[in-house]
C-alpha positions as CSV (number, residue, x, y, z in Angstrom):
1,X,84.7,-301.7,-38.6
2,X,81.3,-301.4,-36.8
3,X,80.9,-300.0,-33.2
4,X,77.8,-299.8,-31.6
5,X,75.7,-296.8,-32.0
6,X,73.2,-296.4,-34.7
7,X,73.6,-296.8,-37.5
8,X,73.5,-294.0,-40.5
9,X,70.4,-293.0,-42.4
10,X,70.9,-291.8,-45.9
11,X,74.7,-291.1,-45.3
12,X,73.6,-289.1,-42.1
13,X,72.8,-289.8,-38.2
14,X,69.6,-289.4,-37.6
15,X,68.7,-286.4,-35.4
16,X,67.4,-288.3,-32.4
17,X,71.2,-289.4,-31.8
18,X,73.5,-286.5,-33.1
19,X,71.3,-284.0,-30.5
20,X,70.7,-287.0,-27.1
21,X,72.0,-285.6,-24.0
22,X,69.7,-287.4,-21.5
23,X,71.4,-289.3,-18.8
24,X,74.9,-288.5,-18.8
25,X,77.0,-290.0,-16.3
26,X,79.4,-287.6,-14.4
27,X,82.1,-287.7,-12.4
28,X,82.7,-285.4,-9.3
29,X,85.8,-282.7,-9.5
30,X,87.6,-283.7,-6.2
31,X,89.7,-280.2,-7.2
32,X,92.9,-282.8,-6.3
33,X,95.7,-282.8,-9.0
34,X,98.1,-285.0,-7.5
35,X,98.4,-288.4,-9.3
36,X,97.2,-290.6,-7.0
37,X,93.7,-288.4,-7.0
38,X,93.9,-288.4,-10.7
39,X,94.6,-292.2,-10.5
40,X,91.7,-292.7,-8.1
41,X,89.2,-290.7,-10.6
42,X,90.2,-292.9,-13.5
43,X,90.0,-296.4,-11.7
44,X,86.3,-295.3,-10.5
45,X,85.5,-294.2,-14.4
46,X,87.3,-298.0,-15.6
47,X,84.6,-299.4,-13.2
48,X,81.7,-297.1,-14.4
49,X,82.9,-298.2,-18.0
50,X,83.3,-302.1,-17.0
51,X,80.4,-304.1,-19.6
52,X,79.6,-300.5,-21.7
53,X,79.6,-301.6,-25.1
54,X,81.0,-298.4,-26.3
55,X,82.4,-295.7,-24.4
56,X,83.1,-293.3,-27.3
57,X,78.9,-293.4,-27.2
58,X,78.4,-292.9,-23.8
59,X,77.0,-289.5,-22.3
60,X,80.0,-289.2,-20.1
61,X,80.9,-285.8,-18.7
62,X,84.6,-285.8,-17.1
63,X,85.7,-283.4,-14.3
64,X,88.3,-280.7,-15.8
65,X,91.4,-282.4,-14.1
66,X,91.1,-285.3,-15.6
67,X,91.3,-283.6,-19.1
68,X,94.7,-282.4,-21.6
69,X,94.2,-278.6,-21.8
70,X,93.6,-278.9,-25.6
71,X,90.2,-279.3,-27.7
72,X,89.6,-282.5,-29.4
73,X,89.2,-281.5,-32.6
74,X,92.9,-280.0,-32.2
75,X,94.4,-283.2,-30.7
76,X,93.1,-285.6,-33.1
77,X,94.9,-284.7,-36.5
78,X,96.7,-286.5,-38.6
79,X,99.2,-284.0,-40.0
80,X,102.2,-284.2,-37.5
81,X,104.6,-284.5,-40.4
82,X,103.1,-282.3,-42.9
83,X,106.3,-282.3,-45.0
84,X,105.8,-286.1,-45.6
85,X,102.2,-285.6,-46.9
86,X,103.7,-282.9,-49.0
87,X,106.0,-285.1,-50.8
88,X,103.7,-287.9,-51.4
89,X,103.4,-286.7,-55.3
90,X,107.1,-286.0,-55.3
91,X,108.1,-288.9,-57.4
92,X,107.1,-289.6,-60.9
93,X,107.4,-294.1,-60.2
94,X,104.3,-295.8,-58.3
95,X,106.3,-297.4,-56.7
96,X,107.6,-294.4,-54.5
97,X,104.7,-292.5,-54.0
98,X,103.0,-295.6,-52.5
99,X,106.8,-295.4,-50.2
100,X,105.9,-292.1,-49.5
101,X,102.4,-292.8,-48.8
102,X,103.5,-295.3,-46.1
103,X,106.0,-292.6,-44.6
104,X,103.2,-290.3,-44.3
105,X,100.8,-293.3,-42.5
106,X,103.7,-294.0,-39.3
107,X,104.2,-290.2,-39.3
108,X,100.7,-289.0,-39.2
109,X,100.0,-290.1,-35.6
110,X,103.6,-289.1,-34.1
111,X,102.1,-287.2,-31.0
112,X,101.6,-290.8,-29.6
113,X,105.0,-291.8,-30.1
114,X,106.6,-288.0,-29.1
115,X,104.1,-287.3,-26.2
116,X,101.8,-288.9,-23.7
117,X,98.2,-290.2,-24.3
118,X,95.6,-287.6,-23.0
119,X,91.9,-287.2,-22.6
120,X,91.1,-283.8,-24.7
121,X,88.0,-282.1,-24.5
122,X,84.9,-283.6,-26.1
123,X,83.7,-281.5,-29.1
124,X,80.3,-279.8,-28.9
125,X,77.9,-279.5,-32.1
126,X,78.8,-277.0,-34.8
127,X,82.6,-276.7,-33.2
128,X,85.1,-276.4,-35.6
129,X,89.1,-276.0,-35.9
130,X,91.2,-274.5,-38.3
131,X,95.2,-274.5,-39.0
132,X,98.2,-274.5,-41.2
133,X,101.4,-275.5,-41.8
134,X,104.4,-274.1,-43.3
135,X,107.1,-275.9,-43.8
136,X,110.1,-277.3,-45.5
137,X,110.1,-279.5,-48.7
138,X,112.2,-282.5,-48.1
139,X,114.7,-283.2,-50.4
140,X,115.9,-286.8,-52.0
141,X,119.5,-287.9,-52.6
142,X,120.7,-289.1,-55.6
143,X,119.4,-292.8,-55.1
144,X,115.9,-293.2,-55.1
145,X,115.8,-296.5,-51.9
146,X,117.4,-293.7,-49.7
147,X,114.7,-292.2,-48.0
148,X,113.7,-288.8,-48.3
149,X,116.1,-286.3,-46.1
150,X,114.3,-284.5,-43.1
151,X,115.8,-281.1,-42.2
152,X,113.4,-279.2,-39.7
153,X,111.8,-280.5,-36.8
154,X,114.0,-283.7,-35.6
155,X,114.0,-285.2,-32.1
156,X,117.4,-286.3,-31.0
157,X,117.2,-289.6,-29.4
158,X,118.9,-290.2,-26.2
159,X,121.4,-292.5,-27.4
160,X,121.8,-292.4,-31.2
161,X,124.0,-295.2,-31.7
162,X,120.8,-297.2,-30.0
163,X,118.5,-295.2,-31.7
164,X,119.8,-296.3,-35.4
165,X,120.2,-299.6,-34.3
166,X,118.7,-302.4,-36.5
167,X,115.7,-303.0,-33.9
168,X,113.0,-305.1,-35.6
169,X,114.8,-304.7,-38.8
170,X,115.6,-308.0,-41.9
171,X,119.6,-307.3,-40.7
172,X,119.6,-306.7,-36.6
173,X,121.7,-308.8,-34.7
174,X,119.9,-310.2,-31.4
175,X,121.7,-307.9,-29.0
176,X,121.0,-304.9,-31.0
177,X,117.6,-305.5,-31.9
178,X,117.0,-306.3,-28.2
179,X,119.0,-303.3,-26.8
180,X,116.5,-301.1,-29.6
181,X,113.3,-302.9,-28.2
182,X,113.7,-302.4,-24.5
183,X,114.7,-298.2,-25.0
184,X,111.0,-298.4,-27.0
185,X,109.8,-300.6,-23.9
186,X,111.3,-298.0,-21.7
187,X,109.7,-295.0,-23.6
188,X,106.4,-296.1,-22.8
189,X,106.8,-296.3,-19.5
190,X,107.5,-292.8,-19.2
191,X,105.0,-291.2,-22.3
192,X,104.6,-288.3,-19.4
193,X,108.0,-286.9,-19.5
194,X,106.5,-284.9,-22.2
195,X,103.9,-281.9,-20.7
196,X,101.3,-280.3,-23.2
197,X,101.1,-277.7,-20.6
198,X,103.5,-275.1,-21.9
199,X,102.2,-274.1,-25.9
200,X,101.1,-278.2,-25.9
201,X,104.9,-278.8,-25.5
202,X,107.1,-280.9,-28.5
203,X,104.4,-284.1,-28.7
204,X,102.2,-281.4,-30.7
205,X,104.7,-278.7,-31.9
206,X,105.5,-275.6,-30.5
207,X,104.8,-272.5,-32.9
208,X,108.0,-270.7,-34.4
209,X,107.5,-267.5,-35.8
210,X,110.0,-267.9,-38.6
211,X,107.4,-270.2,-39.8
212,X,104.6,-268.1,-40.0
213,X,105.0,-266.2,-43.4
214,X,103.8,-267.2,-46.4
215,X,107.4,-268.0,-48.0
216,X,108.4,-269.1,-51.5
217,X,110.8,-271.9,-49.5
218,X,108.2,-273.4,-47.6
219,X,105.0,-275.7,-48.6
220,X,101.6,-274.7,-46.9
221,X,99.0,-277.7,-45.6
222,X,96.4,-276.6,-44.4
223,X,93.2,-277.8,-41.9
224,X,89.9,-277.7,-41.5
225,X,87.6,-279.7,-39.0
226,X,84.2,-279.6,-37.8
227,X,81.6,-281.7,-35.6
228,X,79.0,-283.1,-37.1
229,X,77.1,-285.3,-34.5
230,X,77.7,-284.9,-31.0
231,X,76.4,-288.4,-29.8
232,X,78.1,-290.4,-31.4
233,X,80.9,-288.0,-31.3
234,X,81.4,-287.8,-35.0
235,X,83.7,-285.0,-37.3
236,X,84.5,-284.3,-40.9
237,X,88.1,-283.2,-41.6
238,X,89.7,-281.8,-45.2
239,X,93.9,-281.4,-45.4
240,X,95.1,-280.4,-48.4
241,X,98.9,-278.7,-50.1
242,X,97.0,-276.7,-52.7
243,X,100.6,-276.2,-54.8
244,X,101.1,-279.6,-54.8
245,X,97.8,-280.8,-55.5
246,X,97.1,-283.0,-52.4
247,X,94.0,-283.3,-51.0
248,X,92.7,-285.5,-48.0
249,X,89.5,-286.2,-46.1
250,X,87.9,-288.6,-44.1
251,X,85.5,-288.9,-41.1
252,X,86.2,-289.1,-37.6
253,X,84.5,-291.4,-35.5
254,X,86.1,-294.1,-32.4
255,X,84.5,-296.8,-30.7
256,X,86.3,-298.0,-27.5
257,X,85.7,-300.6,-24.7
258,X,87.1,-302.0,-21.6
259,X,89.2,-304.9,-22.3
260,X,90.5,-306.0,-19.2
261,X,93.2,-303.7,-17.8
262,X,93.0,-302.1,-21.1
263,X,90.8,-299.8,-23.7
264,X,90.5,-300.9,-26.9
265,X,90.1,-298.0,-29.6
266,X,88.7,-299.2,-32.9
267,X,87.0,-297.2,-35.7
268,X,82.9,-296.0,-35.8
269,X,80.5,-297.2,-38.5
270,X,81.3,-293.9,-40.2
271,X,85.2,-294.2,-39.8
272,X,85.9,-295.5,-43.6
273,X,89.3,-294.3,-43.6
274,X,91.7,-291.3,-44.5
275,X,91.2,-290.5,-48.4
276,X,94.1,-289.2,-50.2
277,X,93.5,-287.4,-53.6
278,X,96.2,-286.4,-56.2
279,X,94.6,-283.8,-58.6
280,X,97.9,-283.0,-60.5
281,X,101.0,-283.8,-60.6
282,X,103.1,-286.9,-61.3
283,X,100.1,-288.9,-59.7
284,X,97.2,-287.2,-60.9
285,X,93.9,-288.8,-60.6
286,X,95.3,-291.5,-57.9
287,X,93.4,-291.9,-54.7
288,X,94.3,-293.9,-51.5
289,X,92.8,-295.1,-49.0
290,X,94.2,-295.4,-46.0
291,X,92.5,-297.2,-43.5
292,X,93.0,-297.6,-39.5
293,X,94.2,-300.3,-37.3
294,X,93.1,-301.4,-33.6
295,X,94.7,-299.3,-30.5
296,X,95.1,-300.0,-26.9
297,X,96.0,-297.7,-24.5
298,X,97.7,-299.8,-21.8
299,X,98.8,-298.4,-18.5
300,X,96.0,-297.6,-17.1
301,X,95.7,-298.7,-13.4
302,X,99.5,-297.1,-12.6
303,X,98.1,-294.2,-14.5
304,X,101.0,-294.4,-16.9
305,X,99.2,-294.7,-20.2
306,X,101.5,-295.7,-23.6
307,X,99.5,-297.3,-26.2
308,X,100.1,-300.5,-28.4
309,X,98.8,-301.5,-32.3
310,X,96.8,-303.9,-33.0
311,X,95.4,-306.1,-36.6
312,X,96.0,-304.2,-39.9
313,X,96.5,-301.0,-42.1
314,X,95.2,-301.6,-45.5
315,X,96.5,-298.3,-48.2
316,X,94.6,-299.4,-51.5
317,X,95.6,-297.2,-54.4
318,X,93.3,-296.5,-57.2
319,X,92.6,-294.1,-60.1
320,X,95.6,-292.4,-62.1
321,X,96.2,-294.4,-65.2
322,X,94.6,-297.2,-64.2
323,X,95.4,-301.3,-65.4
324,X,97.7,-303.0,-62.4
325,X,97.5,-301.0,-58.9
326,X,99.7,-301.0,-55.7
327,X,98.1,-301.7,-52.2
328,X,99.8,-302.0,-49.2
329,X,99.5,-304.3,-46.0
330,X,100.4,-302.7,-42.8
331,X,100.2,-306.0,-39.9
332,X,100.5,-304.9,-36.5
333,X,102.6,-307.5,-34.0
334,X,100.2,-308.7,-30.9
335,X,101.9,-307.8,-28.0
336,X,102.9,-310.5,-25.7
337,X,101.1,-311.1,-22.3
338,X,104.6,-310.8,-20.5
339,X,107.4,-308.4,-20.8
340,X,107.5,-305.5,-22.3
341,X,106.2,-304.4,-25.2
342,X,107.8,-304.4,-28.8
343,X,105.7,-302.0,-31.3
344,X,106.8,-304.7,-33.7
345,X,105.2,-304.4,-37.6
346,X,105.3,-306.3,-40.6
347,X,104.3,-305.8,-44.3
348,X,103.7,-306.2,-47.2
349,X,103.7,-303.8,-51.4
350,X,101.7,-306.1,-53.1
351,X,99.9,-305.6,-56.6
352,X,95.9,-306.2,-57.3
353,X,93.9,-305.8,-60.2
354,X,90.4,-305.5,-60.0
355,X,88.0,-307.4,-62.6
356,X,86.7,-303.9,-63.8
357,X,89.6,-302.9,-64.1
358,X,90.8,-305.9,-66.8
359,X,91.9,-304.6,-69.9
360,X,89.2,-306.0,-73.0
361,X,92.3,-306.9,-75.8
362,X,93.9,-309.3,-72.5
363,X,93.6,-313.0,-73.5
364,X,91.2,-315.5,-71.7
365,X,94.2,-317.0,-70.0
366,X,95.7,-313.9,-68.7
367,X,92.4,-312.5,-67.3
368,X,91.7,-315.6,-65.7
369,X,95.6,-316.1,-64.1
370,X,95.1,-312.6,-62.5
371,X,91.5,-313.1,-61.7
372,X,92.3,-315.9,-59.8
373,X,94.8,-314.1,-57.9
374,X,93.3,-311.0,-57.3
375,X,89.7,-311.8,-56.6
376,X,89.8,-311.5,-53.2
377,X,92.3,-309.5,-52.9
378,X,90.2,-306.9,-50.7
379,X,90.3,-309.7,-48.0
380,X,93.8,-310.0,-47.4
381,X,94.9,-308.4,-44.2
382,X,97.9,-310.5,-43.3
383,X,101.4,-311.0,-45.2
384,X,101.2,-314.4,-45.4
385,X,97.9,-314.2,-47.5
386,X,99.4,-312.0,-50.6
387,X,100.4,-314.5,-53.4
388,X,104.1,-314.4,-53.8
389,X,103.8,-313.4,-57.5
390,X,101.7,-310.2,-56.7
391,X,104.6,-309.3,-53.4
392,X,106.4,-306.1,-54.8
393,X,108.0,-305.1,-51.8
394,X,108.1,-306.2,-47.8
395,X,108.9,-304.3,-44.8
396,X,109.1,-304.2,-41.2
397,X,110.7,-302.7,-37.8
398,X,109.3,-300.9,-35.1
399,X,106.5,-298.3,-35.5
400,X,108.8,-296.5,-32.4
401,X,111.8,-296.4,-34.1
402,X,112.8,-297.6,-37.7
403,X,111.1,-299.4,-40.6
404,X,112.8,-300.7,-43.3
405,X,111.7,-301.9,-46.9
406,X,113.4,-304.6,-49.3
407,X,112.4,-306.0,-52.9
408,X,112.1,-309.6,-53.4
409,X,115.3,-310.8,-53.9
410,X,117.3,-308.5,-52.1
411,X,119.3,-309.3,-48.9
412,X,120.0,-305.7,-47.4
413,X,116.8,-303.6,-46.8
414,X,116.2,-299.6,-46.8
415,X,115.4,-297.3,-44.5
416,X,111.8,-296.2,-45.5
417,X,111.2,-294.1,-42.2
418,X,113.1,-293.7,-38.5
419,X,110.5,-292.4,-36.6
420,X,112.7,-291.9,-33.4
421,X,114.7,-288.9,-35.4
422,X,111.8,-287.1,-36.1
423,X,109.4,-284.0,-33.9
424,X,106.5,-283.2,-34.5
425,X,106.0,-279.7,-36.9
426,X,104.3,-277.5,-35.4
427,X,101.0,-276.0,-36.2
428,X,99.6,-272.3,-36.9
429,X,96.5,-270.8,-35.2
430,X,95.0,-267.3,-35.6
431,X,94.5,-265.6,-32.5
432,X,92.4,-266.3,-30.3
433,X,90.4,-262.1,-30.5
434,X,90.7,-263.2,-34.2
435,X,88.3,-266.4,-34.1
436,X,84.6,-267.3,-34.5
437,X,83.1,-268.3,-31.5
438,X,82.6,-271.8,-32.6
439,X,86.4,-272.5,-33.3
440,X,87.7,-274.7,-30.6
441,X,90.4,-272.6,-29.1
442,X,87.8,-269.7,-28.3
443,X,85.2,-272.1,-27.6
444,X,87.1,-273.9,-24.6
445,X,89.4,-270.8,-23.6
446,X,87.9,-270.1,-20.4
447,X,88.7,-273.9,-19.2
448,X,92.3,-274.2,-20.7
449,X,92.8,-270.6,-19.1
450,X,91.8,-272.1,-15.5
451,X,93.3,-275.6,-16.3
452,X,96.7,-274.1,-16.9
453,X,96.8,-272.0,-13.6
454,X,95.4,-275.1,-11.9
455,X,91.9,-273.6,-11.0
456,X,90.2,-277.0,-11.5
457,X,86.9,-276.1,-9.6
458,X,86.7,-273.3,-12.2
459,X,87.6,-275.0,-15.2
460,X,84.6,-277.9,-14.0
461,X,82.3,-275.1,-13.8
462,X,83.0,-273.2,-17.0
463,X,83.1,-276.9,-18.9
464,X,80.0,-277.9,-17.7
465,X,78.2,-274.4,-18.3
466,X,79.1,-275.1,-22.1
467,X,78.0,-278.7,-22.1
468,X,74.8,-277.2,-20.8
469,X,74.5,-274.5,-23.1
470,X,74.4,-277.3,-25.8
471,X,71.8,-279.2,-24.2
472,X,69.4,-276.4,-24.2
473,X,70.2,-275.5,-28.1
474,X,69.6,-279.0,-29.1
475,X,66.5,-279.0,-26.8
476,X,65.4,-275.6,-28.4
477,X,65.8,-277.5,-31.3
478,X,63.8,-279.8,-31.0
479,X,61.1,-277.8,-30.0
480,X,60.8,-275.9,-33.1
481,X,62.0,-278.7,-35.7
482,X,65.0,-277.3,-36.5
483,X,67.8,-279.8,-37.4
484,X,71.2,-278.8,-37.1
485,X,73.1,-278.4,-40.3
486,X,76.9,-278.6,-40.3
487,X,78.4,-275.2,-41.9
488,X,81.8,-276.3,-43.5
489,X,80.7,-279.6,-44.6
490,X,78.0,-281.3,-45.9
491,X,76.1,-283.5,-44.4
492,X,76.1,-286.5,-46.2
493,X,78.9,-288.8,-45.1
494,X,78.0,-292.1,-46.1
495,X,80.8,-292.6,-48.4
496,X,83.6,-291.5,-46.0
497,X,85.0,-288.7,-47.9
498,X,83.2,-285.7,-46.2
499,X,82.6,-282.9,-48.8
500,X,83.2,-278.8,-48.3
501,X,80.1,-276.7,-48.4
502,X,80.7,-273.5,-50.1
503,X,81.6,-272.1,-46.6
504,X,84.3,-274.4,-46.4
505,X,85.7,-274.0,-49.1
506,X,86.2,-270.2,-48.4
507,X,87.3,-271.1,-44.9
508,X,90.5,-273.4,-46.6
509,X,91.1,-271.1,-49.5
510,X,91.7,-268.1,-46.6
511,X,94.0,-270.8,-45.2
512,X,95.8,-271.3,-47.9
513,X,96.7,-267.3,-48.1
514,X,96.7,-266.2,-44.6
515,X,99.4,-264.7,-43.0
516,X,99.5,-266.4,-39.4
517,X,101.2,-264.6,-36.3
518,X,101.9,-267.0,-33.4
């Protein structure tokens, strides 16, 4: 999906963009942390905002109470269940690596669902931000539909017997199903029970030190990051679970605008997607692409934020063995004008197979039976547009709370994921006298110091003294006709699957032997 900035040359954004810090728009630090001052500061930025075409590309430089104490590049990862993008090539069937390809997808982004929405700090050129995970393989009963079984890191829900309810489920009853969608309803209402203040609290993982070691029980992800372009804010990420032979990329990029009482987030021109590669394994050779839906974040003028989904998630497998592949629909329910809202999903396993991939000794009728099904298969986005004959599974629930699965023909689904049992895993972090000084947490440490002791005038003055210090390097720059080069990735992009320089692949190979303290 486009947003509006410029668009890429050669795979790259031209230099003119990444390094433009002319006429940014500022807000005043009132030094007031109450919520009705925060609440004043955001309504004034909604009306600065009002017509902007995209916010995410605006020079926009926020006073330091409005921001999370945590650096962009930190907040925004997609690893908040590393142990489900471990066991993606667990299984040796398609069919349930695709499942586990989905349970990584709802779990990815759990921080919205565990913690409140908040404004990080905007990434500077050249930052970068590295960490691991260690953690425990999930193990599977004896009946593959049974989902995989989750030991470490759960969140207990208030109520269970409401929180295993059959909300949005193929078997609720209507009291249930309602009792499940109002606690979800309720939930976002209060997203700021949960503080980041105190180690980033449970919406990001606290750091246990049991989990620090290298250890022959545990699996190690690891992650690297880095900012590429600073206007449009664009980043290159790489995950990967070297012993399981899992790697994933993609490129970072939002576009957001003002809609009404609420901000939609959609992705950037450069925002193809997550790409997950299997180089070994049960799966070897498969790839998917996972791509992103629409987001709102709602709540805005009582300062209360919770955000809502919005069109489609399309996972498209491809590679391994080839000949007929899996893709998956993921269709996000429109929230209703009134009431409150559901977090309602639908969606669909369905099979493709593309024209190049038709096998030469299949007969004229065959070929031209799937053909006809499957040419345009990369434009179906909604259930109701997959042909029945090509539907290998269906699901749906609450994105909140749980999803179940079913095969045509069956009358009692599965439990493919409850996402209201689940916390999010913590992450490891060298210390801080132990990092470069272009890795976020040492890069922002003098404003979360004075955020987090409430020394807003301070923090204000230390932020923008960075955001400064950047303007003069890319003026210096530009001077001497020096273009910046990123140092962990390369900077070719255009295909969406960012690649490591020789740097970076140093930088994850260290990760993926470290010996993390907390």
């Amino acid at each position: 999906m486009s947003s509006a900035v410029a668009p890429l040359q050669n795979g790259q954004v031209p230099e003119d963009i990444v390094e433009a810090e002319a006429g940014v728009v500022a807000l005043p630090e009132t030094g007031e942390a109450s919520e009705g001052g925060r609440l004043k500061m955001i309504i004034q930025l909604i009306k600065r905002c009002l017509g902007v075409k995209d916010i995410a590309a605006m020079r926009l430089s926020l006073p330091a109470s409005l921001l999370e104490p945590i650096p962009n590049l930190e907040y925004w990862q997609y690893l908040d269940r590393p142990d489900l993008f471990a066991a993606i090539n667990d299984s040796s069937d398609p069919f349930e690596r695709m499942l586990a390809v989905l349970r990584f997808t709802f779990s990815k982004d759990l921080k919205f669902v565990r913690g409140k929405i908040v404004k990080p700090y905007n990434s500077v050129l050249g930052e970068h931000f590295r960490a691991c995970w260690n953690v425990k393989p999930v193990t599977y009963s004896s009946d593959p539909r049974e989902p995989p079984i989750i030991t470490s890191h759960l969140h207990e829900p208030e109520d269970i017997s409401e929180s295993r309810s059959d909300a949005g489920s193929m078997t609720s009853s209507t009291s249930a199903s309602q009792k499940k969608k109002d606690a979800a309803a309720s939930d976002a209402e209060d997203l700021d029970a949960v503080s980041l203040n105190t180690g980033l609290g449970e919406a990001l993982g606290e750091e246990e030190e049991s989990d620090t070691e290298v250890n022959p029980d545990r699996v190690r992800a690891i992650y690297l990051t880095e900012q590429v372009s600073h206007h449009p804010p664009i980043s290159s990420f790489y995950y990967a679970v070297p012993e399981r032979g899992i790697e994933a990329c993609g490129v970072d990029q939002i576009s957001a605008k003002v809609a009404g009482t609420t901000v939609r987030i959609a992705t950037g021109e450069a925002n193809l997607g997550i790409f997950v590669s299997l180089k070994s394994g049960h799966g070897a050779g498969e790839q998917y692409r996972i791509t992103h839906p629409s987001a709102h974040v709602n709540g805005i003028l009582r300062g209360n934020f919770y955000a809502t989904m919005s069109e489609s998630a399309i996972i498209t497998c491809s590679g391994g063995k080839g000949g007929e592949q899996l893709r998956a629909i993921i269709e996000y329910k429109d929230e209703s004008w009134l009431g409150k809202p559901q977090f309602l999903l639908v969606g669909v396993i369905h099979t493709y197979r593309s024209a190049a991939e038709e096998s030469p000794m299949a007969s004229r009728t065959s070929f031209r039976s799937a053909k006809s099904d499957d040419a345009d298969y990369e434009s179906w986005t909604k259930v109701k547009q997959v042909p029945a004959n090509r539907v290998v599974a269906t699901f749906e629930g609450c994105w909140r709370g749980e999803i179940r699965w079913k095969r045509p023909g069956e009358t009692t689904p599965h439990v493919l994921l409850d996402m209201s049992t689940i916390g999010v895993v913590p992450k490891h972090v060298r210390p801080i006298s132990e990092q470069l000084p272009t890795e976020s947490r040492k890069l922002w440490e003098g404003v979360t110091s004075n955020l987090l002791a409430k020394n807003f005038n301070d923090a204000t003055r230390i932020k923008q003294n960075i955001e400064q210090e950047q303007r003069d390097k890319a003026a210096q720059r530009k001077r001497e006709g020096v273009h910046f080069v990123p140092e962990y990735f390369e900077q070719d992009i255009s295909t969406g699957k960012p690649q490591l320089t020789p740097k970076g692949r140093a930088a994850v190979e260290e990760l993926a032997k470290s010996s993390l303290k907390p």
